[in-house]
C-alpha angles and dihedrals in degrees: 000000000000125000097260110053128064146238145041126022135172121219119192119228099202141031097250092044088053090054100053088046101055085042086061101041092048092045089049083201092109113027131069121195130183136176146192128230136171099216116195107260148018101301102189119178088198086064085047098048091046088053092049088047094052081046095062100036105274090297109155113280134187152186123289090202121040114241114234133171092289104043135049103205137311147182146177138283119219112178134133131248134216132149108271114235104209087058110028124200085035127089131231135171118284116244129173088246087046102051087052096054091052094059090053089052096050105068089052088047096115095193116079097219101047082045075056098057104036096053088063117115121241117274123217114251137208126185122172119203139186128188114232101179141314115245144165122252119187079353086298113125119241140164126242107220136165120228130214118176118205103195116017109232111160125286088352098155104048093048089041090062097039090063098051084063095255108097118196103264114253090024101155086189115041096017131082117331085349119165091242122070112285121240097021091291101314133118127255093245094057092051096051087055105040100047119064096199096033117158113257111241079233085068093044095048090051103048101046086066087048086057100048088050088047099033086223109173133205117321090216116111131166095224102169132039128172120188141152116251111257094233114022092030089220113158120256152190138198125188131176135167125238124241095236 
């Protein structure tokens, strides 16, 4: 968990506890982790589908995630991952244009370890996500969405949504004015023109001084967390609310 967002975390109480646990976590195989966000927008898979069916020339188009009675639509995030170099520590989304760039920098980086960092390849990155609601908060609309990442690259969900156009609300790094790069590492011009319910700057701008009167941190919890025991290997489940 990172220092920012809320919610559950598992400590070991042995060695050998510990063990068992990072082997799970790193194999993915027996863990399953999912969070909730409010993310700044209206963020409407029916106004992305009908984007991607203009794109391909009105062909029939679907829904990667079925809608049910507590969800109103979904779909995934693929998008890789490297250290931007222009805000190291902080992530971004990896672009050809990007990638290139990072191998220039890194030859005038002057410290050992961000040289470190910042020479690292791309990593491929998948994010699931399902709308809850959408909802108003301080009268600023926002989307309710669970969150399911497939592979754990840090800080993936919060670039991932940045650069739909709908960054987490309260987010000090990839959110309005952060210290990383906005939008995941796009402009804003190809935000603007590669997502169809992207949040106006306006709304960003806005909210951002409704969370510093409210102090209002970061709308990212890990809510839900299933693992085997280390030891016993019994199957369980943790669950806990978020606060917004």
């Amino acid at each position: 968990l990172d220092m920012d967002p809320s919610g559950l975390v598992i400590f070991a109480r042995s060695r050998a506890a510990m063990t068992r646990l990072h082997e799970s976590f790193r194999g993915r195989t027996e863990t399953k982790k999912s969070y909730e966000a409010l993310v700044l927008g209206k963020l409407d898979i029916d106004a992305w589908l009908d984007s991607a069916c203009v794109a391909v020339g009105g062909e029939e188009c679907g829904s990667q995630l079925p809608l049910t009675s507590e969800n109103i639509g979904g779909g995934q995030i693929d998008l890789p991952l490297q250290r931007d170099h222009r805000h190291p520590p902080f992530m971004r989304v990896a672009t050809p244009e990007s990638s290139l760039e990072a191998k220039k920098a890194v030859k005038d980086l002057n410290t050992a370890g961000f040289r470190k960092l910042v020479a690292k390849k791309p990593k491929s990155s998948t994010t699931q996500f399902i709308i809850l609601s959408h909802e108003l908060w301080k009268d600023h609309p926002v989307t309710r969405v669970e969150l399911i990442p497939i592979t754990g690259r840090t800080h993936q969900l919060r670039v991932h949504l940045a650069a739909l156009g709908h960054p987490i609300l309260g987010d000090p790094c990839y959110g309005w004015c952060g210290e990383a790069h906005p939008n995941g590492g796009f402009t804003d011009q190809v935000i603007l023109e590669a997502s169809p319910t992207c949040a106006s700057f306006d709304l960003r701008k806005m909210a951002e001084e409704s969370v510093g009167r409210e102090c209002r941190t970061l709308c990212l919890h890990a809510k839900k967390i299933s693992i085997r025991h280390p030891i016993s290997g019994q199957e369980m489940t943790f669950e806990a609310p978020p606060s917004f």
